[in-house]
C-alpha positions in Angstrom: 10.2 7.4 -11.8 12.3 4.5 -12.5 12.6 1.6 -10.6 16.1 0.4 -9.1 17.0 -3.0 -10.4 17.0 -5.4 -7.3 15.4 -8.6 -9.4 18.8 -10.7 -8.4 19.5 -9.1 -5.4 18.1 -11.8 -3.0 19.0 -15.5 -3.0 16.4 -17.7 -5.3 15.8 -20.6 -7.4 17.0 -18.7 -10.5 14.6 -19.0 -13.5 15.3 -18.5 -17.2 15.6 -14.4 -18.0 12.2 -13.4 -19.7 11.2 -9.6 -20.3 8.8 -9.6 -18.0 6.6 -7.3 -15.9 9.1 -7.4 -13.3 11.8 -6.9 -15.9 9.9 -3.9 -17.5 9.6 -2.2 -13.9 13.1 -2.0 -13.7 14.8 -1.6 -17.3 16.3 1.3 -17.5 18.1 1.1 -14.5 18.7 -2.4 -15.3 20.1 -1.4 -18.6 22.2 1.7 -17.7 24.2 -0.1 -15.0 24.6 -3.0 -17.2 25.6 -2.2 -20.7 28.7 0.6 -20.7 28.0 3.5 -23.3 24.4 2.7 -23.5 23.3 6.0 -23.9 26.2 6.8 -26.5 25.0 3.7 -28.6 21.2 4.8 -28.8 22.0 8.4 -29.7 24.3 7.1 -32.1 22.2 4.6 -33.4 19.4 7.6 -33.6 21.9 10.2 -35.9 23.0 7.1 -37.9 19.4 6.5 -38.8 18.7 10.1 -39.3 21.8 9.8 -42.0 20.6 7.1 -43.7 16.8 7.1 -43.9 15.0 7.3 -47.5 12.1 9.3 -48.3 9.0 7.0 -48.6 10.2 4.3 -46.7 10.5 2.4 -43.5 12.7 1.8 -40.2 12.3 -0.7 -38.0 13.5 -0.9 -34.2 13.4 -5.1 -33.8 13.3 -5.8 -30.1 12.9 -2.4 -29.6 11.7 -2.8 -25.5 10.3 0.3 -24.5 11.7 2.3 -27.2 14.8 3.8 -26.7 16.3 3.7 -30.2 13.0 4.4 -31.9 12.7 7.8 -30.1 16.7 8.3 -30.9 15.4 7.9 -34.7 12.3 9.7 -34.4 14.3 12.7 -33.2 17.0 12.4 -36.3 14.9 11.8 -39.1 14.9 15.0 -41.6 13.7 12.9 -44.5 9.8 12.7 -46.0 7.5 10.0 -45.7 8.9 7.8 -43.2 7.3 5.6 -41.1 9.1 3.4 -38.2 7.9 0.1 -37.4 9.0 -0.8 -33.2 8.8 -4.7 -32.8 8.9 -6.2 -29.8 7.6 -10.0 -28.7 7.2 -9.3 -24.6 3.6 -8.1 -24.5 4.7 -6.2 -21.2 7.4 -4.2 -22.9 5.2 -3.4 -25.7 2.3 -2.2 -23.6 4.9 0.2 -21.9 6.8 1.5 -25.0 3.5 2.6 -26.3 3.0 4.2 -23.1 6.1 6.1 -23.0 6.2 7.3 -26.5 3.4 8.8 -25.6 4.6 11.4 -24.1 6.8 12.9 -27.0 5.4 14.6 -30.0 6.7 14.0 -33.0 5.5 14.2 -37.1 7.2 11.0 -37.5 4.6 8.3 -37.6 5.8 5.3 -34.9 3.7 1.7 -34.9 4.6 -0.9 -32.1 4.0 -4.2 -32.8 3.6 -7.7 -30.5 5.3 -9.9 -32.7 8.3 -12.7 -33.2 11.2 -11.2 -35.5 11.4 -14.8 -37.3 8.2 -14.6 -38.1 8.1 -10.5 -39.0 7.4 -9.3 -42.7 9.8 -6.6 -43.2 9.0 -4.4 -46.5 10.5 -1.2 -47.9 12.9 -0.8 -45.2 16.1 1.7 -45.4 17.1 1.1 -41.8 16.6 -1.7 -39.2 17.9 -1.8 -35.5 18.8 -4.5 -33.6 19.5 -3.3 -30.4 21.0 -6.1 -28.5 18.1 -8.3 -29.9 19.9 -10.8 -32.6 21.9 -12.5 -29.3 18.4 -13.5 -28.1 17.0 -15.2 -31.2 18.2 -18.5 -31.7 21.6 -19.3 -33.2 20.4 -21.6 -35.8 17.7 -19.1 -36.7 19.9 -15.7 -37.2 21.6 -15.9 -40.3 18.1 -16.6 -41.6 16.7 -13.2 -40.0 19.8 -11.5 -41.5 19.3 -12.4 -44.9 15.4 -11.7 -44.6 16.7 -7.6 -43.4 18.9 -7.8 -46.1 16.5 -8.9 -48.9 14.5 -6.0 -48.2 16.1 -3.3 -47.5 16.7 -0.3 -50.2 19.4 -0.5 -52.1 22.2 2.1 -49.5 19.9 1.1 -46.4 21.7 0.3 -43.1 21.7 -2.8 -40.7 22.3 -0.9 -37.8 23.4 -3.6 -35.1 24.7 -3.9 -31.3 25.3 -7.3 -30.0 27.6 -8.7 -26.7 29.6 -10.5 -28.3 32.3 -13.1 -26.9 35.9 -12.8 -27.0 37.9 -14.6 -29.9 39.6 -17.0 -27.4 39.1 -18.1 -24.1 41.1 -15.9 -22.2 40.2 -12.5 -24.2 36.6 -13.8 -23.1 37.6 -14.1 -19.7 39.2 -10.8 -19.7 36.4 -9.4 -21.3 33.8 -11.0 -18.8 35.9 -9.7 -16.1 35.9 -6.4 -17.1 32.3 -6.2 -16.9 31.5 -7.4 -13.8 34.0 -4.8 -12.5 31.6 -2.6 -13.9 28.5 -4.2 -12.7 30.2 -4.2 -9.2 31.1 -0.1 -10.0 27.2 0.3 -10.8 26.1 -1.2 -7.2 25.8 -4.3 -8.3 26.5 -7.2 -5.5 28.2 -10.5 -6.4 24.9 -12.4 -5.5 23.3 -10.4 -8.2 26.1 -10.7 -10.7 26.0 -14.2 -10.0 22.1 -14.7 -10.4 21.7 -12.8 -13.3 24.7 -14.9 -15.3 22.5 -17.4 -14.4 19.4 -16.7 -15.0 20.6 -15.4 -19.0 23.3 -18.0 -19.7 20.6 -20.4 -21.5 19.1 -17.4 -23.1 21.5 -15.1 -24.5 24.0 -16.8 -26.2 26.7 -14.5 -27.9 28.4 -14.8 -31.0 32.5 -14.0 -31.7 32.6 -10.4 -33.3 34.2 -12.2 -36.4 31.4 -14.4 -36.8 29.2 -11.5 -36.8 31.4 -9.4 -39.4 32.0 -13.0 -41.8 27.9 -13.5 -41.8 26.8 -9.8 -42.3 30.0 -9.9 -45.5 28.2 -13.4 -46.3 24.8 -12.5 -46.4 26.1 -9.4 -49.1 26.8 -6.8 -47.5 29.2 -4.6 -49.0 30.2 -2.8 -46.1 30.8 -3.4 -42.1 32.0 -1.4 -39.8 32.7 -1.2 -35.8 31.7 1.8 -34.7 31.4 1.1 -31.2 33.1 -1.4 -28.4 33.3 -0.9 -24.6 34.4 -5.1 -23.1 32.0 -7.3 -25.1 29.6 -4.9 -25.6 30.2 -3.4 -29.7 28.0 -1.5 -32.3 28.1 -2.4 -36.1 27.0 -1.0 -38.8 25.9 -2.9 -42.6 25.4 -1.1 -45.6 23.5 -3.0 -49.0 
């Protein structure tokens, strides 16, 4: 069963966010009450896979925690040959995604790896997911890891991308920001906790403006983006090669 998140709900010296064990415990929950359309974005992210798989080739879920979006895509794919490839560099999370895929069956092979994105050989790929994962690597370092996904995928692959993003000027961002901790508060969330986590992720997540997402993807060559998905600053992109 899954744990409640109460990680922020007493007063602390608040460290940095990590995906921790603690964190692992409580993700789901964590997760659901946090992000609006959560659920809608990983089935989503699932049939958008299933339409754009290849035969003989590979899908990747980068930062895939434990493994929502790769069991999304395991459960769409129709196509021949294809392997997914979940990547994740919390040793925690990965132990437990391999765990919990466990207990699905499935003819779709599924390998989860400990590793660092940056560092990450990605071959033969017609689809890779970022769920909520580019926003954690470093902003000097992502346009780097985009063009690396791009470079290899398949000619028609998919970037299939979800990010919070910040709003284009200061008071959309407010509003934006607002509007989420009204949900967080809706979810049973306490102020103290909204507080703590903002926080305890401000250093480590560090959002980008939805145009700078859309001008990099277009940059990097790309010949198609598209929104497919916003609730506040939570939105869902797809790129096309």
């Amino acid at each position: 069963m899954t744990q409640k998140d109460s990680i922020y709900a007493t007063e602390q010296a608040v460290k940095d966010f990590s995906f921790d064990q603690h964190v692992v415990e409580v993700f789901p929950d964590m997760i659901q009450r946090s992000v609006p359309g959560y659920a809608t974005i990983v089935s989503t992210m699932g049939k958008l896979a299933g339409e754009y798989a290849q035969s003989n080739s590979n899908l990747y879920d980068l930062g895939c925690s434990l493994g929502a979006v790769t069991l999304s895509m395991r459960r769409n794919i129709r196509t021949d040959n294809c392997n997914i490839i979940a990547v994740d560099n919390s040793q925690a999370m990965v132990e437990r995604c391999k765990l919990h895929l466990q207990g699905f069956r499935s003819e779709v092979p599924v390998t989860v790896t400990l590793g660092d994105i940056n560092d990450l050989a990605i071959e033969n790929a017609s689809v890779v997911a970022m769920n909520f994962t580019l926003q954690f690597i470093p902003p000097e370092k992502r346009h780097a890891v985009l063009e690396k996904i791009y470079a290899n995928l398949k000619p028609g692959g998919v970037l299939l991308l979800s990010e919070k993003i910040k709003g284009e000027n200061e008071q959309c961002n407010n509003l934006l920001i607002d509007l989420h901790h009204d949900f967080k508060r809706h979810n049973g969330y306490s102020e103290l906790e909204i507080s703590q986590k903002r926080t305890a992720i401000e250093n480590v997540m560090r959002p980008d403006h939805l145009s700078t997402h859309l001008a990099r993807l277009t940059e990097i060559g790309f010949s198609q983006t598209q929104v497919w998905y916003q609730c506040f600053n939570f939105c869902s992109m797809i790129a096309i090669k």
